[in-house]
C-alpha positions as CSV (number, residue, x, y, z in Angstrom):
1,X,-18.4,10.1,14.3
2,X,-14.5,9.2,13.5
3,X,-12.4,8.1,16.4
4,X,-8.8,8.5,15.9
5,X,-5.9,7.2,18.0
6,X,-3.4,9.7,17.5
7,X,-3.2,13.5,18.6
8,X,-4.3,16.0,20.6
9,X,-7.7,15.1,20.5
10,X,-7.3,11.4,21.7
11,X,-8.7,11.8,25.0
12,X,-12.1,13.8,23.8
13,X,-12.5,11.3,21.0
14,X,-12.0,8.2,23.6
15,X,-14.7,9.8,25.7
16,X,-17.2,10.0,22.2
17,X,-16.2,6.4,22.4
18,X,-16.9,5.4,25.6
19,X,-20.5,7.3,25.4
20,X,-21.3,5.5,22.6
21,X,-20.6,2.3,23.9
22,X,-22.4,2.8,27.3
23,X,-25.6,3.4,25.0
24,X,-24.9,0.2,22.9
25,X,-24.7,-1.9,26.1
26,X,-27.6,-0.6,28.1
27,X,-29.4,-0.9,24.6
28,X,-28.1,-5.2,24.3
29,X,-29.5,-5.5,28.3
30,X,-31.6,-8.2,28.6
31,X,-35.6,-7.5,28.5
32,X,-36.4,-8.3,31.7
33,X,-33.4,-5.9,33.2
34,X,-34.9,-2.2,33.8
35,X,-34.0,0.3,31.1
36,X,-30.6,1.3,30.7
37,X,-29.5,-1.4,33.8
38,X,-26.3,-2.9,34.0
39,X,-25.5,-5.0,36.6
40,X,-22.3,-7.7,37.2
41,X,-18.5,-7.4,36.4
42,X,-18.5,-6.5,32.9
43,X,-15.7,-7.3,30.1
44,X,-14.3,-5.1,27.5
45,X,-12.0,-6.2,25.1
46,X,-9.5,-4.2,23.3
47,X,-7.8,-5.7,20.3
48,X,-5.8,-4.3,17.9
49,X,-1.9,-3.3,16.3
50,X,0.1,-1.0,17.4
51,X,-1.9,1.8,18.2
52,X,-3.3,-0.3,20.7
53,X,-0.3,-1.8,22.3
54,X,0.7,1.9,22.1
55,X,4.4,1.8,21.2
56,X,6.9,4.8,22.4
57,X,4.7,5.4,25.4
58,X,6.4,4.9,28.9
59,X,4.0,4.2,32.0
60,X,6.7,6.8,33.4
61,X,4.6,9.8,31.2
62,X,2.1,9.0,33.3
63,X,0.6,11.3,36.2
64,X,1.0,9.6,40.0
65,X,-2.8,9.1,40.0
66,X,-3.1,7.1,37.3
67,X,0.1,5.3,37.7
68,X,-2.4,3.9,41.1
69,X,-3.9,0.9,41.1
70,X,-7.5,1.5,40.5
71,X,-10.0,0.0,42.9
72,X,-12.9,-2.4,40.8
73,X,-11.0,-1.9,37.5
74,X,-8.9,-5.3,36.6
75,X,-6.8,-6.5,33.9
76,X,-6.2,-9.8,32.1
77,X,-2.7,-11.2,32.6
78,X,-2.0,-12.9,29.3
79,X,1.1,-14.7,31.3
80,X,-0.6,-15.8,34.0
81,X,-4.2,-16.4,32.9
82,X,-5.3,-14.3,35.8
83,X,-6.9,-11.3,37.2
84,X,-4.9,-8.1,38.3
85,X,-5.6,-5.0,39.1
86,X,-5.3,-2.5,36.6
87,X,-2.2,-1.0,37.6
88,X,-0.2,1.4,35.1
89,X,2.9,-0.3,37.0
90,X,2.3,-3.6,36.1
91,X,2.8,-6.4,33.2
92,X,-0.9,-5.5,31.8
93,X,0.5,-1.9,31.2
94,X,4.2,-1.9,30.1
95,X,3.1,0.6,27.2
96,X,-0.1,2.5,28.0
97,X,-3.2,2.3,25.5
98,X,-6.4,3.5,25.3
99,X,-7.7,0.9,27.8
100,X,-5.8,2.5,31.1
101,X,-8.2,5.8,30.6
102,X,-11.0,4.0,29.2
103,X,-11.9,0.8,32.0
104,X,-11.6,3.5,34.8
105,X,-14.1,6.0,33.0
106,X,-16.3,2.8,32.2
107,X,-16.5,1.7,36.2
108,X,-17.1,4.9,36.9
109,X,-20.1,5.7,34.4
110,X,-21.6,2.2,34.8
111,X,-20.6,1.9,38.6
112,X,-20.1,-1.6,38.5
113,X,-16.6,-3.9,38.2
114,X,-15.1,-3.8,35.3
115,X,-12.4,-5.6,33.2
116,X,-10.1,-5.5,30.1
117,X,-8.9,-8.0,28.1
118,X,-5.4,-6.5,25.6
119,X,-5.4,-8.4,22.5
120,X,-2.2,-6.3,20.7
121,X,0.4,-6.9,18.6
122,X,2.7,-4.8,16.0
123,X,2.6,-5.2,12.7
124,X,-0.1,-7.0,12.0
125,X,-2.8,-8.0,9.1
126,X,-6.4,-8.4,9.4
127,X,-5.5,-10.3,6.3
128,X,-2.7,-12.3,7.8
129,X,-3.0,-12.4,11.9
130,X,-6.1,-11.6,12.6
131,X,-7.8,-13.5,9.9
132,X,-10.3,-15.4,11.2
133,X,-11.0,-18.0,12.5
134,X,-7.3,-19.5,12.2
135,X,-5.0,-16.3,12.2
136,X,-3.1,-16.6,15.3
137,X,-3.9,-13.6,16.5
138,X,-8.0,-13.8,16.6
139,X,-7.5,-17.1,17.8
140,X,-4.9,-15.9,20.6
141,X,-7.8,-13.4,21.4
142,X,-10.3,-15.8,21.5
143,X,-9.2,-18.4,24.2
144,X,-8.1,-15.5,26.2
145,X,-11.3,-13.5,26.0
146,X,-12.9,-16.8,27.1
147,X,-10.7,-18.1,29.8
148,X,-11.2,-14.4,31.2
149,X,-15.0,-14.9,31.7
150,X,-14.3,-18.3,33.2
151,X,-12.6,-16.7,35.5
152,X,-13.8,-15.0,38.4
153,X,-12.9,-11.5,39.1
154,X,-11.3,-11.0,42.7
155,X,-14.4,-10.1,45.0
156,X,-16.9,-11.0,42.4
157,X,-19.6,-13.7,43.3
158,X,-20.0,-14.6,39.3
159,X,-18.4,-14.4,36.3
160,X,-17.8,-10.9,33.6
161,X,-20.1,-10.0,31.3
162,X,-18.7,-9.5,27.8
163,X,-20.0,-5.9,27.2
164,X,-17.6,-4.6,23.9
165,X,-14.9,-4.7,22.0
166,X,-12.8,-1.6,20.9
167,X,-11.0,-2.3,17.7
168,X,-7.8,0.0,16.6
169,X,-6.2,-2.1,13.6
170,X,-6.0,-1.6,10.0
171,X,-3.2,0.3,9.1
172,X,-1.0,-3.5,8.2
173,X,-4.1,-3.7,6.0
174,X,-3.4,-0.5,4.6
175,X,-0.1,-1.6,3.4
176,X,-1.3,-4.0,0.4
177,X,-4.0,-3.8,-2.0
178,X,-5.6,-7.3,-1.7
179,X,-5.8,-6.8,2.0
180,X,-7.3,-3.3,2.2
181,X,-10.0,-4.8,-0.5
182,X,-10.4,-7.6,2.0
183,X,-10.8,-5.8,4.7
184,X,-15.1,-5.7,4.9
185,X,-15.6,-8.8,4.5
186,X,-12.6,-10.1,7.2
187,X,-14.3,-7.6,10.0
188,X,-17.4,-9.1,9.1
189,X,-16.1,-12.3,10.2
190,X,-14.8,-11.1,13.1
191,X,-17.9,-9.5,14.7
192,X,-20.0,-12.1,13.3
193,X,-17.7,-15.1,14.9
194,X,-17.5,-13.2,18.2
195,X,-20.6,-12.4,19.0
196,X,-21.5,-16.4,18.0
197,X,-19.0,-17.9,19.9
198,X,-19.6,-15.5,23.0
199,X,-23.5,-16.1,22.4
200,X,-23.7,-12.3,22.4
201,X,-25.5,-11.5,19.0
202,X,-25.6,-7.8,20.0
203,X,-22.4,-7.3,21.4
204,X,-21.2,-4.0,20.7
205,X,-17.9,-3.0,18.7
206,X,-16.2,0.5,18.4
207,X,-14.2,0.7,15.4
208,X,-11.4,2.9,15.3
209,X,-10.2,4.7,11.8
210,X,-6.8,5.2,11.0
211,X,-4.7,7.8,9.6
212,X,-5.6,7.5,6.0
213,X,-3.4,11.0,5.2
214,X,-0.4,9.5,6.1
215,X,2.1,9.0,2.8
216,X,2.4,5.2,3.4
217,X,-1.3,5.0,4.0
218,X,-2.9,7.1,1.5
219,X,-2.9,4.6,-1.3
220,X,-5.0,1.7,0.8
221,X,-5.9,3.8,3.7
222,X,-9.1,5.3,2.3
223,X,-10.2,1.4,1.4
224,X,-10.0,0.8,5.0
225,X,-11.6,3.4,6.5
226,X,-14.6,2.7,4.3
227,X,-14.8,-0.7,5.4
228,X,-14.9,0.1,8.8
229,X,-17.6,2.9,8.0
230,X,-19.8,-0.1,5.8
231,X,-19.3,-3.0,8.5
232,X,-20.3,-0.7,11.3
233,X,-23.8,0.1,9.5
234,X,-24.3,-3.1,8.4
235,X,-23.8,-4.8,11.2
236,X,-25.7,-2.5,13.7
237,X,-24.8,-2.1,17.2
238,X,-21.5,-0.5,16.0
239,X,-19.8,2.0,15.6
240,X,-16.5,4.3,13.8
């Protein structure tokens, strides 16, 4: 299964996306919870370049029912180190990604309060950025996915869940040869670190590929693609 971020197919791929991670988190439920239960304000963190942060979009584009603030759907405010809700108006939102159709399609399917945590920035290098555990990105990402489930949600009577992380970067990667080669064993960190440090040793990941055909990319691009292919199957409880 490929997901890619760009196209007319972005919002059927998202929704392969989204199924596959509602199976991946039923699937890490504790033992004791009843098949396939999910219960609590659950977390979903969406990290990435500029695909994520979605540059050239305009919350404008947007139809007037999305542009709504969605009941039980919330967003991290990086500024304010708060809770908000999802509102395609607001800060959390300035360019629209893939997390303003996926946290409402996520509360509905699991029918319980959800919220996202944006982790995005241009330009950036698994290599470089988001090398873990000191690239300022991942480390950016870290404190902020953490002070988000010390936080309580508005309305909620205990802390998120972390229940996955999407993951749309790779094309900086693609750009230079030592970092596409890199590239495996730097996402292995990544999922290996997070799901450590969030004492989630199942949490699920969603890996997105990237456009490997495009002239800039088609030197390294492949390399990366690959990777994500090889780190989601040997990792398990992930997927491309």
């Amino acid at each position: 299964m490929g997901l890619s971020v760009r196209g007319g197919r972005r919002r059927l791929l998202l929704l392969v996306a989204i199924a596959a991670v509602l199976a991946m988190v039923a699937a890490a439920c504790r033992p004791s919870q009843p098949k396939n239960a999910v219960s609590g304000p659950q977390l979903f963190v969406f990290a990435g370049q500029s695909n994520m942060v979605a540059l050239g979009t305009s919350a404008f584009d947007l139809s007037p029912e999305v542009q709504s603030t969605f009941g039980s759907v919330f967003a991290w405010d990086l500024n304010g180190h708060q809770w908000q809700h999802l509102n395609a108006n607001g800060d959390a939102a300035k360019h629209f990604g893939p997390d303003l159709s996926a946290l409402p399609e996520l509360r509905r399917r699991l029918s319980v309060t959800v919220g996202g945590v944006k982790i995005a920035a241009a330009a950036t290098s698994l290599h470089k950025e988001w090398r873990p555990p000191d690239g300022v990105v991942f480390k950016l990402m870290m404190s902020e996915v953490q002070r988000a489930l010390d936080t309580t949600i508005p309305g909620e009577a205990k802390s998120s869940t972390l229940a996955a992380v999407f993951w749309i970067q790779g094309e900086g990667d693609a750009l230079d040869r030592a970092s596409s080669l890199a590239y495996a064993a730097n996402l292995t960190k990544v999922v290996t670190l997070m799901r450590k440090n969030f004492h989630q040793p199942h949490l699920p990941f969603v890996f997105a590929k990237i456009r490997d055909t495009a002239p800039v990319l088609s030197q390294n691009g492949p390399q990366v693609n690959a990777a994500l292919v090889q780190v989601a199957k040997r990792m398990g409880n992930a997927t491309t």
